[in-house]
NUNU-343362 format. One record per residue (C-alpha): x, y, z; residue in three letters. Coordinates in steps of 0.05 Angstrom, whole numbers, plus 5000, padded with zeros to 4 digits. Layout:
XYZALA;...
***
This chain:
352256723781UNK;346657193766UNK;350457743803UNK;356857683775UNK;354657713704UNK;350958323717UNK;357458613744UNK;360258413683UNK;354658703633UNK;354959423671UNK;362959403675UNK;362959393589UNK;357959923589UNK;361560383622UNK;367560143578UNK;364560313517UNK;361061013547UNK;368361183571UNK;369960983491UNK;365561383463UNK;367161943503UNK;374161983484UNK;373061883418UNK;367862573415UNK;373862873472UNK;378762833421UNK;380463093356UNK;378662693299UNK;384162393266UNK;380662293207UNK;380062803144UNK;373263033123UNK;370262773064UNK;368063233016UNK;359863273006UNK;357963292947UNK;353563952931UNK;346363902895UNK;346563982826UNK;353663722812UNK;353563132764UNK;357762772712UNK;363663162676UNK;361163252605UNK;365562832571UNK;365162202523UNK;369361722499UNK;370461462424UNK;374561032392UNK;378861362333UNK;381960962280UNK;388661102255UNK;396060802226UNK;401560622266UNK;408060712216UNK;413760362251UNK;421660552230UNK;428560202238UNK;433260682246UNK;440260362217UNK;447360352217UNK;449960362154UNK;456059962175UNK;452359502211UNK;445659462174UNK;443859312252UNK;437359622286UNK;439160162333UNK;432260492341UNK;425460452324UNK;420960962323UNK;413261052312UNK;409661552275UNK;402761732254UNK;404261942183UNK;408961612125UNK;413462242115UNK;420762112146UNK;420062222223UNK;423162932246UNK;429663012295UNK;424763152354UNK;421162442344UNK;427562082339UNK;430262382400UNK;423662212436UNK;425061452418UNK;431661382409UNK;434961912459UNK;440262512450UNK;445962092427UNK;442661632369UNK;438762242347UNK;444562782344UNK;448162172303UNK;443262042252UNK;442962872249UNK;449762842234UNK;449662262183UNK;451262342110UNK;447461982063UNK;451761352026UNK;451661571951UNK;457761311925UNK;454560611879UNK;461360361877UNK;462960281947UNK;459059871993UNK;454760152051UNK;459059662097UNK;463660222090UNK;459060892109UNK;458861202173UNK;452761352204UNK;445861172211UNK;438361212166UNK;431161092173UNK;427360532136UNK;420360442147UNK;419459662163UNK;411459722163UNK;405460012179UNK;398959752219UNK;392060012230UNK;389560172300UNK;385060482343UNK;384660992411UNK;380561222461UNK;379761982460UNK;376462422516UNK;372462882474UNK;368863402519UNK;361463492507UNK;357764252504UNK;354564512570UNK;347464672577UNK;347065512572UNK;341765972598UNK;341066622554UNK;337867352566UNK;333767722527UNK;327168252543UNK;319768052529UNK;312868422529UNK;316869122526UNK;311669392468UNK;315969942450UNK;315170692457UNK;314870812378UNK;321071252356UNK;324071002413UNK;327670532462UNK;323870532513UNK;317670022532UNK;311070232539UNK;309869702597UNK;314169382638UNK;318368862602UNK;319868072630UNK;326567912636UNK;325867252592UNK;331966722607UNK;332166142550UNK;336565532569UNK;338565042519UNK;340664362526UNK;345464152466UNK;346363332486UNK;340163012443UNK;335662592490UNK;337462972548UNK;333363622568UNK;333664202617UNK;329664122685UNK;329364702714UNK;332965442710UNK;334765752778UNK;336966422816UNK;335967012843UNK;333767672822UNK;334568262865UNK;336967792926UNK;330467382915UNK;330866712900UNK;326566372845UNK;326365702803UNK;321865672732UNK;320564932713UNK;322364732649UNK;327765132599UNK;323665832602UNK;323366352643UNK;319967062646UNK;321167432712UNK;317168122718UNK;321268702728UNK;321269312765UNK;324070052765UNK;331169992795UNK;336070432819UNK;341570852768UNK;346470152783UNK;340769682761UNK;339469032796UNK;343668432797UNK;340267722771UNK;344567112774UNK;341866522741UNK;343565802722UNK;340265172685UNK;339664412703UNK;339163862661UNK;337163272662UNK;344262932643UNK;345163012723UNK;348863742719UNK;348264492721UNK;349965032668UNK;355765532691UNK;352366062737UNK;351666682698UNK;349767422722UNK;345968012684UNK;345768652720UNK;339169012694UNK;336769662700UNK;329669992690UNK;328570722693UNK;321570982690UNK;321171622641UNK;316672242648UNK;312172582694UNK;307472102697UNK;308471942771UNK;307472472798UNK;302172392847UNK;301173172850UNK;298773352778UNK;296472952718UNK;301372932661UNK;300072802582UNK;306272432583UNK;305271632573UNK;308771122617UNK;314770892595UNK;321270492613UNK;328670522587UNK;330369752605UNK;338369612593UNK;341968882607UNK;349268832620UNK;350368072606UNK;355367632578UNK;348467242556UNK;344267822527UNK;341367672456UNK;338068212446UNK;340668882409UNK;347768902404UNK;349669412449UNK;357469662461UNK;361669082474UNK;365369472521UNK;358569612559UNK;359268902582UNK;367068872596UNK;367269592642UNK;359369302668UNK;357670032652UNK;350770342623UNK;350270762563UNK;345371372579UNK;339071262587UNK;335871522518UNK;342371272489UNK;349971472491UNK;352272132462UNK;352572192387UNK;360272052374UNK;358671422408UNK;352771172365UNK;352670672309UNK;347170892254UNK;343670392222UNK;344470702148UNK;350870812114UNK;348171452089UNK;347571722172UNK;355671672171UNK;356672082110UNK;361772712124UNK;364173222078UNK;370573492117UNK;375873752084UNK;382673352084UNK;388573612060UNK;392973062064UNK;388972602033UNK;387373121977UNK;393773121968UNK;395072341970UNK;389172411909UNK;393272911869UNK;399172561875UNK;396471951845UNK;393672271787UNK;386272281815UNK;385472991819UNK;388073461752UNK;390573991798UNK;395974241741UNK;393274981744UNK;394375111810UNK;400775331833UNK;406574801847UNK;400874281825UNK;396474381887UNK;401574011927UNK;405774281984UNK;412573932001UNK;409873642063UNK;404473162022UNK;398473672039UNK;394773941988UNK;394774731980UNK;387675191980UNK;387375131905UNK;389074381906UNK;384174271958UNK;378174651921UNK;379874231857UNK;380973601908UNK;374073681940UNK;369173311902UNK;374172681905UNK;375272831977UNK;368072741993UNK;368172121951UNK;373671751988UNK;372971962054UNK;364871612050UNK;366970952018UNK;368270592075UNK;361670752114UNK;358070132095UNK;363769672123UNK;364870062196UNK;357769982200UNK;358569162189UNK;364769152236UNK;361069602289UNK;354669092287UNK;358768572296UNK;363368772342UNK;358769292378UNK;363869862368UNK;360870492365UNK;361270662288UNK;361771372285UNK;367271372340UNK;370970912292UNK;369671352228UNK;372571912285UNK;378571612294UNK;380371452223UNK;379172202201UNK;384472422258UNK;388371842245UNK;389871732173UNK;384672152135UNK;383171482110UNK;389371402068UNK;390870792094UNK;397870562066UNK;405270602112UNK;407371302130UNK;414971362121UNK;416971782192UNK;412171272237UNK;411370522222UNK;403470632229UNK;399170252181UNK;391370222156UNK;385970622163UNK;386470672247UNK;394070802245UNK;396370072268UNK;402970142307UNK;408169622347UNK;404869822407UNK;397469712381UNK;399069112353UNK;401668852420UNK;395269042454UNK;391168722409UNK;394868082408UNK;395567962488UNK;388168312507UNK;385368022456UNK;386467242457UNK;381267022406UNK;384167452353UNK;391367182368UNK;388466532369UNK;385766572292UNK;392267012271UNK;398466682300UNK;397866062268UNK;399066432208UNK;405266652223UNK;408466202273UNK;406665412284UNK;400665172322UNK;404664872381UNK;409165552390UNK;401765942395UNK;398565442443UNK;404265772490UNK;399666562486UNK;402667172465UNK;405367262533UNK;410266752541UNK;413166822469UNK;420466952460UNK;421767712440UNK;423567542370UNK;416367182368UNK;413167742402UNK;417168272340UNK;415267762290UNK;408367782311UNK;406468442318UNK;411168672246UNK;406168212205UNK;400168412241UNK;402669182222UNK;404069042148UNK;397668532148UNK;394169212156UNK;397669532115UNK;393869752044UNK;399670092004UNK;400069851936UNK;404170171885UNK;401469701831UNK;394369911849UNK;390070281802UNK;389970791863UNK;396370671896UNK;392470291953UNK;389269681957UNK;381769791975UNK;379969052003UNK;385869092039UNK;384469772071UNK;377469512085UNK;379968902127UNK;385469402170UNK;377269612191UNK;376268962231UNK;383168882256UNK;382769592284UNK;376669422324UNK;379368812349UNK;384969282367UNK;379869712407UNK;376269192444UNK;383369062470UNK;383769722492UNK;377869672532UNK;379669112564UNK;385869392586UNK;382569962611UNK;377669582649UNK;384169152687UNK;386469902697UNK;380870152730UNK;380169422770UNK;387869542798UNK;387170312816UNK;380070092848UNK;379069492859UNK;372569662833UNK;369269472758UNK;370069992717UNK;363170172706UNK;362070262785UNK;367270852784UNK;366571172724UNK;361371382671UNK;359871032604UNK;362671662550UNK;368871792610UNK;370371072602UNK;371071082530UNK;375471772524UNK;380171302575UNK;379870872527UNK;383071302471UNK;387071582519UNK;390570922528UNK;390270762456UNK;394071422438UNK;398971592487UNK;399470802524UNK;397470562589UNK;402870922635UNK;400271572619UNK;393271342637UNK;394570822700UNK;399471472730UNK;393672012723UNK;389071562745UNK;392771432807UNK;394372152816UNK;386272392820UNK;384571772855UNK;390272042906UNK;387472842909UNK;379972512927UNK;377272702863UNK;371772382820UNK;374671892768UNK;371772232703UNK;375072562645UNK;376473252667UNK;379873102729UNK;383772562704UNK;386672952634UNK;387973572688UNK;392972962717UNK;397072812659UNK;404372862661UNK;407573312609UNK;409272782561UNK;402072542561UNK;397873152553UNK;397373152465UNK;393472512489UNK;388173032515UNK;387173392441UNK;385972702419UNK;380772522453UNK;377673172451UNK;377973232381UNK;374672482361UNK;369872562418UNK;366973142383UNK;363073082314UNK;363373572250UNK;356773902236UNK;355673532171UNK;353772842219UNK;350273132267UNK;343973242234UNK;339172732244UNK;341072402300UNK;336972802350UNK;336073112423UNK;340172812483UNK;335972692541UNK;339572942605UNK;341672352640UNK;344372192717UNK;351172092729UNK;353371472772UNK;354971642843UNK;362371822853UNK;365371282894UNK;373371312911UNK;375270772935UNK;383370672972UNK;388070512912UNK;391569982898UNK;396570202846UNK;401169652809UNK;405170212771UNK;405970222692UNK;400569742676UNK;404169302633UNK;401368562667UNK;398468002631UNK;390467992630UNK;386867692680UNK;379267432686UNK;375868122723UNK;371567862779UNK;364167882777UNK;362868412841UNK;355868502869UNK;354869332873UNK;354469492939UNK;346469882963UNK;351070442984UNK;357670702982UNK;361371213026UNK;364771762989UNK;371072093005UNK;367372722992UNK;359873042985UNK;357873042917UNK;355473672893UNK;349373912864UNK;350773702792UNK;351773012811UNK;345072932830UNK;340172532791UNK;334972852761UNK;327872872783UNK;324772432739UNK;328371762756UNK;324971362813UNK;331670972841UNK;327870612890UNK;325469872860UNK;318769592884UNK;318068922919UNK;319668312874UNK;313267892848UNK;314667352808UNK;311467172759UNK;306966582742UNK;311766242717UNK;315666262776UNK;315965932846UNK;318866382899UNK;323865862943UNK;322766083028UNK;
***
């Protein structure tokens, strides 16, 4: 008995070994479940109840007086054709569209076609709305920098200093995590200082990210941060009067320190080190802006609207074309000088806020317009900046928070939750005419035959109208590349692209771009205006002539510091043809250590002495815990 029930106890072993074996033989027939990854929590959402009024119709026949339809509504106006339809279907609702109202007193409605809305009540009542709650942020700034005085640069070297904030009350932030240089760290609590080092011309990449206490994580943001060490004072050989210092930039959609260029951030390109090139600076005094060029078509805008007594000269100081003549323009010039200043004050405003370079701005309008900002009758340009069609379509689809505050105030909320992309043509014409004549400061009823305010707001709308430029450029550069813009290119090259593509239109800048990219040359400004096609090349004139500054603005302003140039990377193209796509989100891309050129660089490429590329080994600081 014994014996056979040991038989029996080692035959079901080997049944369930031969079991299990098939069962890890075989492929599982089973999907995986998904894990859930540290740090993900609850969606950030809550739920309240919102109290409203139900309004409840009959919709009726007049023959009849029998219900057909009822339909609901959230107001006590008469419901609209698209709400009846919605209740009532096609039929009923293209019936009661077609109904006549029953006016005649001495007949009775028996006898009327057709159907009408009464409203048989209303009733209060309450939902449940989804209401989605803010998301912890982390947020980059420099600390301990003790500035070089007159200067930029830091005396020591700086902490990068990450801030998060938690906006949920009761809740808090944990901890704020990342890396910095391919080192990982953590910082307890909602503060942060990391130490930093001298980096190379690229600057370092951090990436960083919050958690909080409500069970989730902020988004995970990236800063790319570069510290150059200035002077001779590291030179082991020979002592040097010069003090330490550091020129300490952050590229970051976080950074709250000194507003920089916007575009900085959207190419992920550094200004020079001491500071970009003085067309490309923003003064912080109107009185730094002031010019005293001459203009002779805005002299002669002035004598034409009785500004300027130029009666003495001959044919009144006015040539046929609008410009003023030599005499006009010597009686014009103190009124000239007047005018052409009386805007400083507000491109300084709209360059702080928007971090477009100010005198590039007061540049542009001088080539542009000579600041007579009303219509011109051979081109439909408008404002101080010249406002085309084509301007005004850049700005409204590269520029979505801009359409998002205008279109409402032209078309209905529901047609611009669609974007300026999948409007109908007609919307798209409609758009972009009122955004032209919204611009558009000619007023023949004005004391000066223009309407100042007005030709003060075309200001901000043209920088709005930049920014989208420079995001264009940067998808540009991203499709020719497949690079960020500011990995290819230098800071002032990136910005005459930009005018290039705001004067003569993307085509003429995607093709030359893909033609130097294709010859194995560097992708600056020289070889690419060399690479324009016939039809493009006035573009070059432009650019030259905004990027350079009259003498009058110079002063002041001070010495450039020679600066390195990024190393010249050409990459295999990926060319898409006239660039005329809708924008997408650029991807955050790591710069590589190194990168193989097509070609040896030559001499003048090379940085200059001074810089120490080469970062030193990452310490953290006490504030943070290095994670094996």
């Amino acid at each position: 008995m014994v014996e056979k029930n040991s038989k029996f106890n080692i035959s079901k072993i080997l049944q369930v070994f031969l079991v299990v074996f098939m069962l890890l033989a075989a492929p599982n027939p089973l999907p995986a479940q998904a894990q859930v990854l540290p740090g993900e929590g609850p969606k950030r959402v809550a739920i309240i109840e919102v109290e409203y009024r139900s309004y409840q119709w009959w919709l009726l026949s007049w023959r009849t007086s029998q219900v057909v339809c009822q339909v609901y509504t959230e107001h006590e106006t008469l419901p609209d054709y698209a709400q009846v339809k919605y209740f009532c279907g096609d039929q009923i609702a293209q019936q009661w569209l077609n109904s006549g109202p029953c006016t005649d007193s001495e007949r009775n409605s028996s006898q009327c076609n057709g159907l009408y809305l009464h409203m048989a009540g209303s009733t209060p009542a309450t939902r449940k709305v989804e209401v989605n709650l803010p998301p912890a942020e982390v947020f980059v700034s420099i600390a301990s920098c003790n500035p070089l005085p007159g200067s930029k640069a830091c005396t020591t070297l700086p902490y990068l200093r990450l801030e998060a904030v938690e906006p949920l009350p009761n809740e808090q932030i944990i901890q704020i995590i990342g890396t910095y240089g391919g080192a990982a760290f953590t910082c307890p609590g909602g503060a942060c200082d990391l130490p930093l080092g001298p980096s190379g011309v690229q600057g370092t990449e951090v990436t960083f990210m919050a958690q909080s206490s409500y069970g989730d994580q902020s988004e995970n943001y990236t800063a790319q941060v570069r510290v150059i060490p200035w002077g001779d004072f590291a030179d082991p050989e020979a002592a040097s009067p010069d003090k330490p210092s550091y020129y300490v930039d952050v590229l970051s959609s976080q950074w709250r320190g000194e507003v920089s260029s916007s575009c900085s951030t959207v190419w992920q390109a550094f200004q020079p080190v001491d500071g970009p090139p003085p067309w490309l600076r923003t003064p912080e005094l109107a009185s730094d802006l002031v010019s005293r060029n001459r203009y002779y078509y805005l002299a002669g805008s002035l004598i034409k609207q009785g500004l300027v007594d130029a009666r003495s000269c001959p044919d009144g100081g006015v040539f046929s074309s609008g410009s003023a003549s030599e005499c006009g323009m010597e009686s014009a010039q103190p009124f000239v000088d007047q005018w052409q200043n009386q805007f400083d004050s507000e491109i300084i405003r709209v360059a702080q806020d928007t971090g477009l370079p100010a005198q590039m701005m007061k540049n542009i309008f001088s080539r542009e317009s000579q600041f007579w900002p009303g219509i011109y009758a051979k081109v439909y340009e408008a404002g101080l900046g010249h406002l085309s069609d084509v301007g005004a379509d850049a700005v409204l689809l590269w520029n979505p928070s801009f359409y998002d505050q205008f279109c409402p105030l032209v078309l209905s909320t529901q047609t611009c939750q669609r974007g300026f992309g999948n409007l109908d043509k007609e919307q798209q014409q409609m758009l972009r005419g009122a955004l032209v004549q919204k611009v558009n400061a000619q007023c023949p009823d004005c004391p000066v035959g223009v309407d100042l305010t007005q030709a003060n707001f075309s200001i901000s709308v043209f920088a709005r109208s930049m920014l989208a430029n420079c995001e264009q450029v940067g998808q540009i550069v991203f499709n020719s590349t497949g690079r960020m813009a500011g990995q290819v290119a230098a800071y002032e090259d990136l910005w005459k692209f930009t005018l290039l593509n705001y004067n003569a239109g993307s085509g003429c800048l995607a093709t030359s771009m893909k033609r130097t990219i294709d010859q194995g040359l560097a992708l600056n400004w020289a070889n690419l205006s060399a690479n324009l096609e016939p039809a493009c090349q006035p573009g070059v004139s432009y650019v030259e002539d905004i990027s350079s500054i009259p003498p009058s603005t110079v002063s002041g302003i001070g010495a450039l510091v020679a600066t390195p140039k990024p190393a010249v990377y050409l990459p295999t193209p990926t060319y898409v043809g006239t660039v005329y796509v809708l924008p997408t989100r650029l991807p955050t891309l790591t710069p590589t250590a190194t990168a193989t050129p097509y070609f040896t660089p030559t001499p003048t490429l090379t940085p200059t002495p001074t810089i120490t590329p080469t970062p030193p080994a990452f310490t953290p600081s006490p504030t943070a815990t290095q994670v094996p």
